[in-house]
KEBATOR-616050 format. One record per residue: residue number from 1; residue in three letters; x, y, z of N, C-alpha, C in turn. Coordinates in steps of 0.2 Angstrom, whole numbers, plus 5000, padded with zeros to 4 digits. Example, Ala and Ser with C-alpha at 12.3 -4.5 7.8 and 13.67 -1.06 7.14 Angstrom:
! KEBATOR-616050
- gukol; tike; nxx; nyy; nzz; caxx; cayy; cazz; cxx; cyy; czz
- 1; ALA; 5066; 4972; 5039; 5062; 4978; 5039; 5066; 4984; 5039
- 2; SER; 5064; 4989; 5035; 5068; 4995; 5036; 5064; 5000; 5039
END
This chain:
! KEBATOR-616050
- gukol; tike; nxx; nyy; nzz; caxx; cayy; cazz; cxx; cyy; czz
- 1; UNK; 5438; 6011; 5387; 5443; 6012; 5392; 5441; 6007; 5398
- 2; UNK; 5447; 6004; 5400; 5443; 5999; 5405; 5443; 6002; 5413
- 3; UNK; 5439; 6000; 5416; 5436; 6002; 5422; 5442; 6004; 5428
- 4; UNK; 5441; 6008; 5430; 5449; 6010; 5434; 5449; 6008; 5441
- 5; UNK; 5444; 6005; 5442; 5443; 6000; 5450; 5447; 5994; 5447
- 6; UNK; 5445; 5991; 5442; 5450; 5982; 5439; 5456; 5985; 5439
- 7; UNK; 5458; 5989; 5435; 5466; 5992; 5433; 5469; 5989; 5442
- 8; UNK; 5465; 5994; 5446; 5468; 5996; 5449; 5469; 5988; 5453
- 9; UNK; 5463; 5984; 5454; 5463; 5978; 5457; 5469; 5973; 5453
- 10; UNK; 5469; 5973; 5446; 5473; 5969; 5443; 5482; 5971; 5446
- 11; UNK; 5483; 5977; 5447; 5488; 5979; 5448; 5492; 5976; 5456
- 12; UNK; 5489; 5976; 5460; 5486; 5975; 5466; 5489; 5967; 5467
- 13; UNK; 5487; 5963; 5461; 5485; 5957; 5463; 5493; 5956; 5459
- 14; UNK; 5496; 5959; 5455; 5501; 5958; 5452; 5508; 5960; 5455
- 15; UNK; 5505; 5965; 5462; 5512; 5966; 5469; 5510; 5961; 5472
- 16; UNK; 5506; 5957; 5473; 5503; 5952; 5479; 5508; 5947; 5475
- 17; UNK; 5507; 5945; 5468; 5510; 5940; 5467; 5517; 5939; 5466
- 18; UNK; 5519; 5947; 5465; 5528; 5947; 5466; 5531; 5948; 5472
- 19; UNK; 5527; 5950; 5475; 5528; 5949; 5484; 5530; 5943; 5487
- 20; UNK; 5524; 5940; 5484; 5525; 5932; 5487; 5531; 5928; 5484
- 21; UNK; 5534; 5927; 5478; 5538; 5926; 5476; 5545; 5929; 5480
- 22; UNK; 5543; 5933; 5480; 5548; 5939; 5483; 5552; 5935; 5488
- 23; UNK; 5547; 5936; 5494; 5546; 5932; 5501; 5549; 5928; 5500
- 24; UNK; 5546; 5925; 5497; 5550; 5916; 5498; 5555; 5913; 5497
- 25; UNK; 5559; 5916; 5490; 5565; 5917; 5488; 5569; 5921; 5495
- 26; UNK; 5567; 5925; 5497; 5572; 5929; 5501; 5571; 5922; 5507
- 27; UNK; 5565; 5921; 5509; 5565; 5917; 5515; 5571; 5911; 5514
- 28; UNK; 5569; 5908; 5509; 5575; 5902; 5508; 5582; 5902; 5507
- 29; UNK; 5584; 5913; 5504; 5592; 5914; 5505; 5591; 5913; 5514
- 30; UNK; 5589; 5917; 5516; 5587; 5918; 5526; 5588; 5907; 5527
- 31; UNK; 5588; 5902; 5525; 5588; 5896; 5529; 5594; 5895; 5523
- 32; UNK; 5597; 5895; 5519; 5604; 5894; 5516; 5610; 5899; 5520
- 33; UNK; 5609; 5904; 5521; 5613; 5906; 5524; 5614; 5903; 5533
- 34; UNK; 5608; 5903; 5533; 5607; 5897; 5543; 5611; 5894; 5544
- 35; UNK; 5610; 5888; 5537; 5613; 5884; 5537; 5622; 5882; 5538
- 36; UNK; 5623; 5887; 5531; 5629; 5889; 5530; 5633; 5889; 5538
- 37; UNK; 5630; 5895; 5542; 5633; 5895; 5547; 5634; 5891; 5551
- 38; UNK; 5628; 5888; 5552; 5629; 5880; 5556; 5633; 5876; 5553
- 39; UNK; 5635; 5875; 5545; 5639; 5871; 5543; 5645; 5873; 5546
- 40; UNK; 5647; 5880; 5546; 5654; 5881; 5547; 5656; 5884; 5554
- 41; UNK; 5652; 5884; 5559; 5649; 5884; 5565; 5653; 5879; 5569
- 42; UNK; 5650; 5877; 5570; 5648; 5868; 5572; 5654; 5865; 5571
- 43; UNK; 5658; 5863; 5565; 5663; 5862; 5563; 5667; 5865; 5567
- 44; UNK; 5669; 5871; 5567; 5675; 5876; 5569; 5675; 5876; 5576
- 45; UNK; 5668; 5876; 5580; 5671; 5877; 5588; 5673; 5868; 5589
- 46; UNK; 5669; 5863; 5586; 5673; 5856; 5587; 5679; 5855; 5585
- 47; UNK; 5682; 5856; 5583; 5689; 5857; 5578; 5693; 5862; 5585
- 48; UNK; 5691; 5866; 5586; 5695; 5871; 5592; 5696; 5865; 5597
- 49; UNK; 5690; 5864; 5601; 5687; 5860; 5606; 5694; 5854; 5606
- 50; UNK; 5696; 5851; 5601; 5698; 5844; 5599; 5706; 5847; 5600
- 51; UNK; 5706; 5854; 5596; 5715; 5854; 5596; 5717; 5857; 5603
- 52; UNK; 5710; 5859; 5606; 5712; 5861; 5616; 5716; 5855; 5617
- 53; UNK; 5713; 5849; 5616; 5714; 5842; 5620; 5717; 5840; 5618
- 54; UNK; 5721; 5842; 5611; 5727; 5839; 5607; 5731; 5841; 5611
- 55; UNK; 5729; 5850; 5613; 5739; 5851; 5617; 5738; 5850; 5623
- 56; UNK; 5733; 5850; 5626; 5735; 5846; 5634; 5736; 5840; 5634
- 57; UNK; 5738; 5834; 5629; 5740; 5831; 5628; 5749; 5832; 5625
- 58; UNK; 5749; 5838; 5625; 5755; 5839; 5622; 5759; 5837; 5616
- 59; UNK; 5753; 5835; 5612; 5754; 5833; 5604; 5755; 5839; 5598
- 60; UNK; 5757; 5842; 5600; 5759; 5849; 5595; 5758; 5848; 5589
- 61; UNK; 5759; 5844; 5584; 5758; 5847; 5578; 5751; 5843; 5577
- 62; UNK; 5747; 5840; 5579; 5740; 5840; 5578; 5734; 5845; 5581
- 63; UNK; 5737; 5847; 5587; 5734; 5851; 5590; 5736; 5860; 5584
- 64; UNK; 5742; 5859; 5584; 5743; 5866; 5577; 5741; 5867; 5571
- 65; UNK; 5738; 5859; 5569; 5736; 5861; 5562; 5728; 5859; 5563
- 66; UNK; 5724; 5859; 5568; 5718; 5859; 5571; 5714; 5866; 5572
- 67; UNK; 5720; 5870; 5575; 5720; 5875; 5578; 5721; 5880; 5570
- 68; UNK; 5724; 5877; 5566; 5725; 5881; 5560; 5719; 5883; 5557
- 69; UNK; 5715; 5874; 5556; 5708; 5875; 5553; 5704; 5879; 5555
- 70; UNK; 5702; 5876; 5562; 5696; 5881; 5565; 5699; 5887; 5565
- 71; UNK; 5704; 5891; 5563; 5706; 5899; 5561; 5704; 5901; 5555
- 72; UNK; 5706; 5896; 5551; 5703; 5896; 5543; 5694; 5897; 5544
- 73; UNK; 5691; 5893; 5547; 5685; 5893; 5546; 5681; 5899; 5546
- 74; UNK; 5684; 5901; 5554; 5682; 5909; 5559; 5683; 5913; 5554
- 75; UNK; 5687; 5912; 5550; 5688; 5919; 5547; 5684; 5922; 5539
- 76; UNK; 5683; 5913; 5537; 5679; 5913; 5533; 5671; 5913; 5534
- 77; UNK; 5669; 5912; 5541; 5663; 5914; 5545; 5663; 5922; 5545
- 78; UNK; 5668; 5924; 5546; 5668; 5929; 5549; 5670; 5938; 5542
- 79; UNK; 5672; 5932; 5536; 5672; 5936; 5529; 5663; 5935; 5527
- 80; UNK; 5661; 5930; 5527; 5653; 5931; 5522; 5648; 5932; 5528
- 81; UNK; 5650; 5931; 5536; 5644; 5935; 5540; 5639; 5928; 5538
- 82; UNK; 5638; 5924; 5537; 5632; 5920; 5536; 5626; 5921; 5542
- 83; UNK; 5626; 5922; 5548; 5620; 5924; 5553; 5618; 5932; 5550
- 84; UNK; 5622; 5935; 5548; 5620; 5943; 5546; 5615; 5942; 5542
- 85; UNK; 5617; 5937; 5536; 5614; 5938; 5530; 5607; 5934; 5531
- 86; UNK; 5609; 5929; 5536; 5601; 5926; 5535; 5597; 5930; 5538
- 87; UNK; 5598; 5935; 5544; 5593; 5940; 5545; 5593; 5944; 5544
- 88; UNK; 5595; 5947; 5537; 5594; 5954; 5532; 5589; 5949; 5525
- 89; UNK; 5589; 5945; 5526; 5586; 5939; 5520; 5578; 5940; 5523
- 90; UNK; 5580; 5935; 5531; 5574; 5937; 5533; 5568; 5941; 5534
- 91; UNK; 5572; 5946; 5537; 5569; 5952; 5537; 5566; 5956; 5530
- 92; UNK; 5567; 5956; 5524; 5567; 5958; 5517; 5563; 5954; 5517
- 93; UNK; 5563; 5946; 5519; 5555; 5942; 5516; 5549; 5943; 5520
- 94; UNK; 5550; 5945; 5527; 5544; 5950; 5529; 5542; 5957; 5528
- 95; UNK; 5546; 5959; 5524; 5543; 5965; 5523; 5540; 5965; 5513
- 96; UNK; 5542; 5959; 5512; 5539; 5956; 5506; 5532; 5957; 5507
- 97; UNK; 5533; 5952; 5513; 5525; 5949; 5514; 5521; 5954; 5518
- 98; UNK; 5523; 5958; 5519; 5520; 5965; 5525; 5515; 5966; 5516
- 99; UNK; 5521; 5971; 5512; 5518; 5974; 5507; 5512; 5970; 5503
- 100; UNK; 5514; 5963; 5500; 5506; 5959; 5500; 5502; 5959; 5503
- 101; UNK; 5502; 5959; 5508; 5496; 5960; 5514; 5493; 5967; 5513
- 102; UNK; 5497; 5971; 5512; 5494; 5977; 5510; 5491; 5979; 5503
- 103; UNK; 5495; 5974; 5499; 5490; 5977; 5494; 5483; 5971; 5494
- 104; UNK; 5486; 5965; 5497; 5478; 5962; 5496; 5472; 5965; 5502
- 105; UNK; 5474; 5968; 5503; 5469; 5973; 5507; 5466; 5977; 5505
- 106; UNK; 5470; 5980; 5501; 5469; 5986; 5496; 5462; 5983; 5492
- 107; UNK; 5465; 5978; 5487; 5461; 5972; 5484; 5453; 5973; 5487
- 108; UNK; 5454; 5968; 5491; 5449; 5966; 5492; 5444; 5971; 5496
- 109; UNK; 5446; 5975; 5499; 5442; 5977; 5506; 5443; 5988; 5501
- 110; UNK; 5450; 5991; 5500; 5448; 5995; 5499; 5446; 5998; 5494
- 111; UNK; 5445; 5995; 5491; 5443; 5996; 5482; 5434; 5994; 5482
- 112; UNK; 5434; 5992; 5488; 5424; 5993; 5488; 5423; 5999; 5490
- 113; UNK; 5417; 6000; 5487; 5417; 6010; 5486; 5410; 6011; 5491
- 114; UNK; 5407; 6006; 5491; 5400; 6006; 5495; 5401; 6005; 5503
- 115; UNK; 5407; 6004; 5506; 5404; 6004; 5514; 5406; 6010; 5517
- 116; UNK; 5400; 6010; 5522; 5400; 6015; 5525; 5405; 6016; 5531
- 117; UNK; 5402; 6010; 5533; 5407; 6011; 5541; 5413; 6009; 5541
- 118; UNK; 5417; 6013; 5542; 5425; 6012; 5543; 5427; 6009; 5547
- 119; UNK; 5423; 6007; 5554; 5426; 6003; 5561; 5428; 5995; 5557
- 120; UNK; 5424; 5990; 5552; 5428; 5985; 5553; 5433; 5987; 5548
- 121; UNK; 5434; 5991; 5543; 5443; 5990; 5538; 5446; 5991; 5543
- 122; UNK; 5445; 5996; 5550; 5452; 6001; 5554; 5454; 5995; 5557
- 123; UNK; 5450; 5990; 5561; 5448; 5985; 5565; 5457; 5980; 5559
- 124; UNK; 5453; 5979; 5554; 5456; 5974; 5549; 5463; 5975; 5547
- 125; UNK; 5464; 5982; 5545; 5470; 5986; 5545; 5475; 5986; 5551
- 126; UNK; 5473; 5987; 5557; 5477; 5984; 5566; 5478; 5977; 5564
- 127; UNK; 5473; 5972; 5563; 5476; 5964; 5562; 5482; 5966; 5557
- 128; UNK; 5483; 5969; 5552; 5486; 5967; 5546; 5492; 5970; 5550
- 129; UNK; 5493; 5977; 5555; 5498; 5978; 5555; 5501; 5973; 5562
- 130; UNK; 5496; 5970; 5567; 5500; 5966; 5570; 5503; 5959; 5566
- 131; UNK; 5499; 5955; 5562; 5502; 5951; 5556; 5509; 5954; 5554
- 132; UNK; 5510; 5958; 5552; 5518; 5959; 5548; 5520; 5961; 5551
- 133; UNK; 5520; 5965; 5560; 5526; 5966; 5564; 5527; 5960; 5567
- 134; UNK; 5522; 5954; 5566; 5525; 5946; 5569; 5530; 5945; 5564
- 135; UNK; 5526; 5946; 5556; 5531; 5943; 5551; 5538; 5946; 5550
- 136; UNK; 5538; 5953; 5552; 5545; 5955; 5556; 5550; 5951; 5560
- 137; UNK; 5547; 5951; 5566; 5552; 5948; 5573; 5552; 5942; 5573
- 138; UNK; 5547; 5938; 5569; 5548; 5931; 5571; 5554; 5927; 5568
- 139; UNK; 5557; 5921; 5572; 5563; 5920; 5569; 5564; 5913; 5566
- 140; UNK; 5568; 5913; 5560; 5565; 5908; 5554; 5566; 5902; 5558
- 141; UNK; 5561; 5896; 5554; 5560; 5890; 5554; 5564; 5885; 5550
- 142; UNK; 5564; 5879; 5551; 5566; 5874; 5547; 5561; 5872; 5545
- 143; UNK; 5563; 5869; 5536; 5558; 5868; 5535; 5552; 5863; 5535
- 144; UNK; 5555; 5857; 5540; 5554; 5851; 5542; 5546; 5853; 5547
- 145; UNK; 5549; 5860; 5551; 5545; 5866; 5555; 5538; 5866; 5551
- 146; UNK; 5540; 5868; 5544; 5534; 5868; 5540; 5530; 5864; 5538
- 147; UNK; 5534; 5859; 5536; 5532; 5854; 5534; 5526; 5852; 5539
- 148; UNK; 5528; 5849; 5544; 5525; 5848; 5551; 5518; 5850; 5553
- 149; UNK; 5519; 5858; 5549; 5513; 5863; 5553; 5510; 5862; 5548
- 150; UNK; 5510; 5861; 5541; 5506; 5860; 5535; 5499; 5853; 5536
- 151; UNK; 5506; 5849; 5539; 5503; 5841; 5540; 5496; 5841; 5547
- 152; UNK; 5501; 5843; 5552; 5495; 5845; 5557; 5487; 5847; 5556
- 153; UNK; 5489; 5854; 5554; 5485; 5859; 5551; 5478; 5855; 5546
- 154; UNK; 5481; 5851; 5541; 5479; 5845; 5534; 5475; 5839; 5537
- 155; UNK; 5476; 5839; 5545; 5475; 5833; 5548; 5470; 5835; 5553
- 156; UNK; 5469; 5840; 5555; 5465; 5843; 5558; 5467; 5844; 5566
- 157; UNK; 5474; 5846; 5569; 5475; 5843; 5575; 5475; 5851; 5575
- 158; UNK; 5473; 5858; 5573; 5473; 5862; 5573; 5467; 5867; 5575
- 159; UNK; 5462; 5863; 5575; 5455; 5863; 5577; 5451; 5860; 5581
- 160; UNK; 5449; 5868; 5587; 5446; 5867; 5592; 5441; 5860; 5594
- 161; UNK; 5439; 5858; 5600; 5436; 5852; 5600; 5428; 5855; 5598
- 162; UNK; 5427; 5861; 5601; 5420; 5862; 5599; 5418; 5863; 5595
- 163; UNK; 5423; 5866; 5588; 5420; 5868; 5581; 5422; 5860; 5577
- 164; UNK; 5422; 5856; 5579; 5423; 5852; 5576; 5415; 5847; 5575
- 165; UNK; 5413; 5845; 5569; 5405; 5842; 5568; 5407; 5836; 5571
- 166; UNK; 5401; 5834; 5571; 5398; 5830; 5577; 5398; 5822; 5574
END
């Protein structure tokens, strides 16, 4: 029978891994949905904006089928909710990434059966839970956002003057 520490770590490693999928899949519905609304956003208050200036101009039938659109939009904004959805998206791929944090905790740190002193897991455990209340509240990115922080990060422009070799 095989060893109930592995079981239990392979297991562990097997919610880290559908977490992360998890996450990120919801993350990217969370910036589809963003978008969505900025697509139909953006559009619809310029379109309102435009058929204002059509009727103080007093051009009635451009300003009425202006004013038609941006109604069509609002309402189709206002059927699928796109800003809702990206933050129930959102919020679902932090709490992805909460529960991988948790189990790779579990993994690594509580599945050793030899330490004594509990001050640095309790310690370790306080990080993880300030970690996933940021990965809570914080508000998504664009990718490009990513991209950026990856490149930097990759480049070194991330790291202190002092801990850098000489």
């Amino acid at each position: 029978m095989a060893d109930l520490r592995e079981e239990l770590s392979k297991e562990a490693y097997r919610i880290e891994e559908d977490s992360l999928y998890s996450a990120k899949r919801h993350y990217n519905a969370a910036d589809r949905w963003r978008n969505i609304n900025l697509c139909i956003g953006i559009p619809s208050a310029a379109i309102a904006a435009t058929a204002g200036c059509f009727g103080f101009l007093d051009w009635a039938l451009p300003a009425g089928a202006l004013a038609v659109i941006s109604t069509a939009l609002i309402i189709v904004s206002t059927f699928l909710r796109p800003f809702e959805r990206s933050d129930i998206h959102k919020s679902v791929a932090g709490q992805y990434l909460e529960l991988r944090n948790h189990a790779r905790i579990f993994r690594d740190i509580d599945l050793i059966p030899d330490i004594k002193d509990n001050g640095p897991r309790n310690r370790l455990k306080a990080l993880d839970e300030r970690r996933n209340a940021l990965n809570q509240k914080s508000p998504g990115t664009a990718k490009c956002d990513d991209k950026k922080a990856v490149a930097d990060i990759e480049a070194g422009r991330a790291v202190y003057e002092v801990d850098k070799e000489g």
